[in-house]
C-alpha positions in Angstrom: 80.2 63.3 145.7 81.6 66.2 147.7 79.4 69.9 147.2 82.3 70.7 145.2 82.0 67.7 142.5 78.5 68.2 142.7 78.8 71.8 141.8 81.3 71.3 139.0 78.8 68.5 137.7 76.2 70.7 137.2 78.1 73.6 135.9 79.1 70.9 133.4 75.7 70.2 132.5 74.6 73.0 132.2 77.8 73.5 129.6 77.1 70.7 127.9 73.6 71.8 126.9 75.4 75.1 125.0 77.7 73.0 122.9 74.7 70.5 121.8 72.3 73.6 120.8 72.0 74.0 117.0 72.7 76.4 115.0 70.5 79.5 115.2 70.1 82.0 112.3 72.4 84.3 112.8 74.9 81.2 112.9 74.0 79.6 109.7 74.0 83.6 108.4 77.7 84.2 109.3 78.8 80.6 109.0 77.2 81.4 105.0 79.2 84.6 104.9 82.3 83.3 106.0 82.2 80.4 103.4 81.5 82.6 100.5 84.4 85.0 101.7 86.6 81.8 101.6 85.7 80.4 98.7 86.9 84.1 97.2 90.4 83.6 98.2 93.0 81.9 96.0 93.5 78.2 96.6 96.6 79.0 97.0 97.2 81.7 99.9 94.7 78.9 102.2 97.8 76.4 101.7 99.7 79.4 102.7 97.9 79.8 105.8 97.5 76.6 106.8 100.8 75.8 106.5 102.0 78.8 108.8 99.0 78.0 111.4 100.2 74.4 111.0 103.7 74.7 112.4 103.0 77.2 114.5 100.8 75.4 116.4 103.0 72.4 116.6 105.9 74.2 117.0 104.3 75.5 120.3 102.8 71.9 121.2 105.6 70.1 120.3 108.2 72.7 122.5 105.7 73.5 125.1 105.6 69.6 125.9 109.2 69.8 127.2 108.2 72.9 129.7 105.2 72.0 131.2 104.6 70.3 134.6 104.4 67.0 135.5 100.9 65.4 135.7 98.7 65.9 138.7 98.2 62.5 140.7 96.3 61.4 143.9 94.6 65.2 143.9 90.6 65.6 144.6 89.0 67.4 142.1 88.1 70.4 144.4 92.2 70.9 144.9 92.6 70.4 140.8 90.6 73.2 140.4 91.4 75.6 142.9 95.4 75.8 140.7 93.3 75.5 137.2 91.3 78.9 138.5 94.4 80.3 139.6 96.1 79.4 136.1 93.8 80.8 134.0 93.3 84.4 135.7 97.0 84.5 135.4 97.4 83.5 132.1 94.1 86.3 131.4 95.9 88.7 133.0 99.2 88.0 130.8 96.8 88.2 127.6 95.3 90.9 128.6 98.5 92.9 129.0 99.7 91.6 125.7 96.7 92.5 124.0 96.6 96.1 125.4 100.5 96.7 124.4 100.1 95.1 120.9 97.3 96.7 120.1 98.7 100.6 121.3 101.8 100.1 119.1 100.0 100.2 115.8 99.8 98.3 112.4 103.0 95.7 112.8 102.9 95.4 116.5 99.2 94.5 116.2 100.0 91.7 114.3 102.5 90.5 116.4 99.5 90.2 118.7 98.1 86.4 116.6 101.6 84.2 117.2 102.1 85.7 120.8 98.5 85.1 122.0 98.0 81.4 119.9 100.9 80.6 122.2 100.0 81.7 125.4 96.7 79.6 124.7 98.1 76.3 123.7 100.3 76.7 127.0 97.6 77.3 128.9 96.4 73.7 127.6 99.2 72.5 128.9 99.3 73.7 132.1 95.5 72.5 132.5 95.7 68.9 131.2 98.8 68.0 133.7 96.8 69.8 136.5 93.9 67.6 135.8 96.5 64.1 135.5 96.8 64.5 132.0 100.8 63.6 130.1 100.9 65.8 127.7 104.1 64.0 126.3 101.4 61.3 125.1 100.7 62.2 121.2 96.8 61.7 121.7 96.7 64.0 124.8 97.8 66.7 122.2 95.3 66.2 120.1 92.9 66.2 122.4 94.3 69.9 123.5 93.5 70.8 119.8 90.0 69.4 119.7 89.3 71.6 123.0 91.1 74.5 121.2 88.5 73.9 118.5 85.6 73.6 120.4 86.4 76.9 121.9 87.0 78.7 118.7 84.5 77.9 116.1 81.1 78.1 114.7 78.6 76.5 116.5 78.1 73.9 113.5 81.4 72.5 114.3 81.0 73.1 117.9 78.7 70.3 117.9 80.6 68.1 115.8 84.0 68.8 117.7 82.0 68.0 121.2 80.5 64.9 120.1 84.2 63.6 119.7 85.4 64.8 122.9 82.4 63.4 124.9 83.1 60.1 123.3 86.9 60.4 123.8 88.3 56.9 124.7 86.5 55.3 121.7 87.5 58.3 119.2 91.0 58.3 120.4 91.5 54.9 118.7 90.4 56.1 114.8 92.9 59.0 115.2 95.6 59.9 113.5 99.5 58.7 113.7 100.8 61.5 112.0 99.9 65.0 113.2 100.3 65.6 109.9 96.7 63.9 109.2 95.0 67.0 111.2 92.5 68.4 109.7 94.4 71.4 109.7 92.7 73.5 107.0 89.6 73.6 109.2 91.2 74.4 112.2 92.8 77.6 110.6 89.7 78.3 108.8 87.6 77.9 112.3 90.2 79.6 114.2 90.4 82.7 112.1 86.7 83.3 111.4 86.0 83.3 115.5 88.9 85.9 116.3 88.7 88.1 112.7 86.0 91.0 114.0 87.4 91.0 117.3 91.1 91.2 116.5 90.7 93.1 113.3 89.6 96.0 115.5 92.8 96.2 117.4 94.7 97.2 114.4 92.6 100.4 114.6 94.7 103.4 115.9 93.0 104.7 119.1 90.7 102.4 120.6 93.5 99.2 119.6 94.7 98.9 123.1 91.1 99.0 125.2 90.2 96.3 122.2 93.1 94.1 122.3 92.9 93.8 126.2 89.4 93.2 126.1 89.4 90.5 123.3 92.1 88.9 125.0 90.4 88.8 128.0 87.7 87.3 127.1 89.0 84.7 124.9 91.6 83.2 127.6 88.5 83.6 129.4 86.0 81.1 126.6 89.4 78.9 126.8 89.6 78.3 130.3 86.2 77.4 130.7 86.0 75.3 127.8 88.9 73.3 129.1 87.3 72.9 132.6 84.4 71.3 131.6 86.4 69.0 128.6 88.7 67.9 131.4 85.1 67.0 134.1 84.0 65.5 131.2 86.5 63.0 131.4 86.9 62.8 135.1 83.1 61.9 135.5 83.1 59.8 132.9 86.3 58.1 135.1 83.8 58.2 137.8 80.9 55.7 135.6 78.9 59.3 136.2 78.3 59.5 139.8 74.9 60.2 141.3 74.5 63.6 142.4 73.5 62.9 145.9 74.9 59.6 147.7 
């Protein structure tokens, strides 16, 4: 291994052990919260928002699969990673600006702020999984974008869940789904929308909306990017039959 892998593979490691810790207190408090505060909405307006987070999601997969690059091959990890960095800073610094203008035009351009920003994430996705060699034209590689999306953005109970998938990836590929339609879609929303509520709530707040939007948005391109990184090592080490550090 080159410094570089052998950096990455520890920064990995050292990532790995955060999505494998359990669940302290004050996660099982607001995961207990949250459930209770879901359980008091109708039945009905969940269907409702799982539906619109449904094809909003796949109408950005499905139309961000014709727009993104073609796969990485024959690149080094090192040079992989060097255009991922690049990548996310600019997509942060496109959230960022987003989430400073939606959040100084008040109330309705605030929540303008949730389809723009779900989409500049999933695209970011893209982007990353060709730069690592990935075809995103293949179903299962889409999927796989959502289970990093969902690692990213959710309690740490089904942090640990959605990680043991992905670090068992080429045998869970095989009980997946055929129809994207068999998502597990109401937990995605629910997951999705518990992480970002506090944060992006605020932004709807006259005043302060814009230093909180841009912030927010900062930090969650931020969570994503690094997320993706070490999903994507994950899979390249594995590749590698995990290579010893020092050869």
């Amino acid at each position: 291994m080159t410094p570089e892998e052998q950096q990455a593979y520890l920064e990995m490691q050292a990532w790995q052990q955060q999505m494998q810790r359990p669940p302290s207190f004050m996660n099982r408090f607001t995961r207990r919260v949250q459930v209770r505060l879901n359980a008091l909405l109708p039945e009905r307006v969940h269907q409702a928002i799982t539906a619109a987070i449904k094809q909003m999601v796949r109408g950005v997969l499905f139309g961000s699969q014709h727009t993104t690059r073609q796969p990485l091959v024959a690149s080094t990890l090192e040079a992989r990673e060097y255009v991922v960095r690049n990548h996310v800073r600019n997509y942060r610094t496109m959230a960022t600006t987003e989430g400073a203008i939606t959040g100084a035009g008040g109330f309705l351009l605030g929540l303008a702020d949730f389809p723009l920003l779900l989409s500049i994430k999933i695209k970011l996705l893209f982007d990353v999984a060709a730069l690592y060699g990935y075809d995103v034209k293949d179903y299962t590689e889409r999927l796989y974008m959502l289970h990093v999306f969902q690692l990213a953005f959710s309690s740490q109970h089904t942090r640990n869940d959605t990680y043991r998938r992905l670090a068992d990836w080429e045998s869970y590929r095989h009980t997946l789904p055929t129809d994207v339609h068999e998502f597990d879609w109401r937990t995605f929303q629910q997951e999705y929308r518990d992480y970002i509520d506090l944060a992006k709530m605020a932004q709807l707040v006259p005043v302060i909306g814009a230093a909180v939007g841009a912030v927010a948005n900062y930090r969650l391109i931020d969570q994503l990017g690094t997320t993706a990184m070490n999903c994507y090592r994950m899979r390249h080490f594995a590749a590698e039959k995990e290579p010893r550090l020092f050869e």
